[in-house]
N, C-alpha and C positions, 0 to 999 in steps of 0.2 A: 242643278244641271251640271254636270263633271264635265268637262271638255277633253274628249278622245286623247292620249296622249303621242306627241311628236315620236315619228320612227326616226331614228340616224346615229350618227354618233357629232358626239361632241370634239370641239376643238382640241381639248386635249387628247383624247384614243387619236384622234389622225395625224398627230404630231408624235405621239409617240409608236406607231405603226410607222411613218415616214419615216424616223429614227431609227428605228431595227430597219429596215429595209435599205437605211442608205448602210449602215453597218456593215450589213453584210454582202453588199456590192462592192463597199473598199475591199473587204477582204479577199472577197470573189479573185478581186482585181490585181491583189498583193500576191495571193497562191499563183496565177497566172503568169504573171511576170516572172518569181522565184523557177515556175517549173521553164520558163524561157530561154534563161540564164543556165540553168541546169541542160538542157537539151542542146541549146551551142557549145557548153564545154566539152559534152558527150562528143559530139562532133569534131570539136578543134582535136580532143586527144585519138580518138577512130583516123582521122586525116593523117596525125603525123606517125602514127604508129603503119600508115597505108606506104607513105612516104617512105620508110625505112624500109619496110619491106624490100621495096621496087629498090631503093638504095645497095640493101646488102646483098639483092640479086647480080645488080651493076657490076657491086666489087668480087664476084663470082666470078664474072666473065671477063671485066678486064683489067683485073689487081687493082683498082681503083675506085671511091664511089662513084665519084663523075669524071670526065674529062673530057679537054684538058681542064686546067684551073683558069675559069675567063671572071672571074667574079670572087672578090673577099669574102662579101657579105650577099645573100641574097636573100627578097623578101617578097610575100605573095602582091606585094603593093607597088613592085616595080623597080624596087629600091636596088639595083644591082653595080658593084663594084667598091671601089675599094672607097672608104670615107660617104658614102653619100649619107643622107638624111633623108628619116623615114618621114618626116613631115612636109617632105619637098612634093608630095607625092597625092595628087585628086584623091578621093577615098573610090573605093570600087573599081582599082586599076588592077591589071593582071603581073602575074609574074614577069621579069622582063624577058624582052626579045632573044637577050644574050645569057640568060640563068645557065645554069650550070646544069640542072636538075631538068630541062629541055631533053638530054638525052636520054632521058627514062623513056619519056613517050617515042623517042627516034628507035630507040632498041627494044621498044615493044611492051616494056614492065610496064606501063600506064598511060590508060587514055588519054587521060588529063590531068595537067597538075590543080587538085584542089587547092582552093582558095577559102580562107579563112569566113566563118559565114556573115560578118559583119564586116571586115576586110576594111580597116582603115588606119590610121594615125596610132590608133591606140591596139587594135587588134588584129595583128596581122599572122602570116609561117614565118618564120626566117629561118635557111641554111646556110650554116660558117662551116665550109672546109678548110682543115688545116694539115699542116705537112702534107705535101704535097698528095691532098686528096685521099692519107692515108686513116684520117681522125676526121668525126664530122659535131657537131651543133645543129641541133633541130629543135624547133621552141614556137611554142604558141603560149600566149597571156593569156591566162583564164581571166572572166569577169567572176568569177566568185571567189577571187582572191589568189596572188602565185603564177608561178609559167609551170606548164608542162614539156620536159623536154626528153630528148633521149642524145645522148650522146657517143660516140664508137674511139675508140674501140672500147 
């Protein structure tokens, strides 16, 4: 008499089916994050190219980028004036109250000043006017390595 044979799989097929499967969930999970990274530098560099815009309209209207000059250094983190430190600064703060870059949205060029899309210690805008508002620095840290800036003139 033959005894019906067991239907299933053995421990090894499910151990090695678990294996491909967790595989390819790391991976899932590795492309995800790459395209992440990729889609906020997309962003950081879209912003400050937004920035400049509304910037070289300013200097259209009143020979100046901004004005006056209230601020050395200023950054999407709050960081405004002369010497400060960007790590002095909560993560997820706004431009400061005194930016220089304020009168874009006063004269119209911009609703709002974007802010960087993780906005903190490590990833923030920062605008440096120099000579008297006639030269500018504009820069955001990419995470996939380098700054993106534009600089005037």
């Amino acid at each position: 008499m033959n005894k019906p044979a067991k239907k299933g799989f053995t421990l090894i097929e499910l151990l090695v089916v678990i294996s491909i499967i967790s595989l390819l969930a790391t991976l899932a999970v590795t492309a995800l994050n790459n395209a992440r990274v990729k889609s906020r530098d997309a962003r950081r560099k879209a912003d400050i190219k937004q920035i400049s815009t509304a910037l070289d309209l300013n200097y259209d209207k009143h020979g100046a980028y901004t004005q006056p000059e209230r601020c050395c250094t200023d950054t999407s983190v709050g960081c405004g004036g002369c010497g400060c430190a960007v790590t002095n600064y909560p993560n997820g703060t706004d431009w400061d109250t005194n930016s220089d870059l304020r009168d874009l949205i006063t004269d119209g060029f911009m609703g709002k000043l974007p802010k960087d899309p993780l906005n903190n210690s490590s990833y923030f805008y920062s605008y440096e006017p120099e000579n008297q508002n006639q030269t500018l620095s504009l820069c955001a840290r990419l995470e996939a390595g380098g700054t993106f800036c534009i600089n005037r003139p």
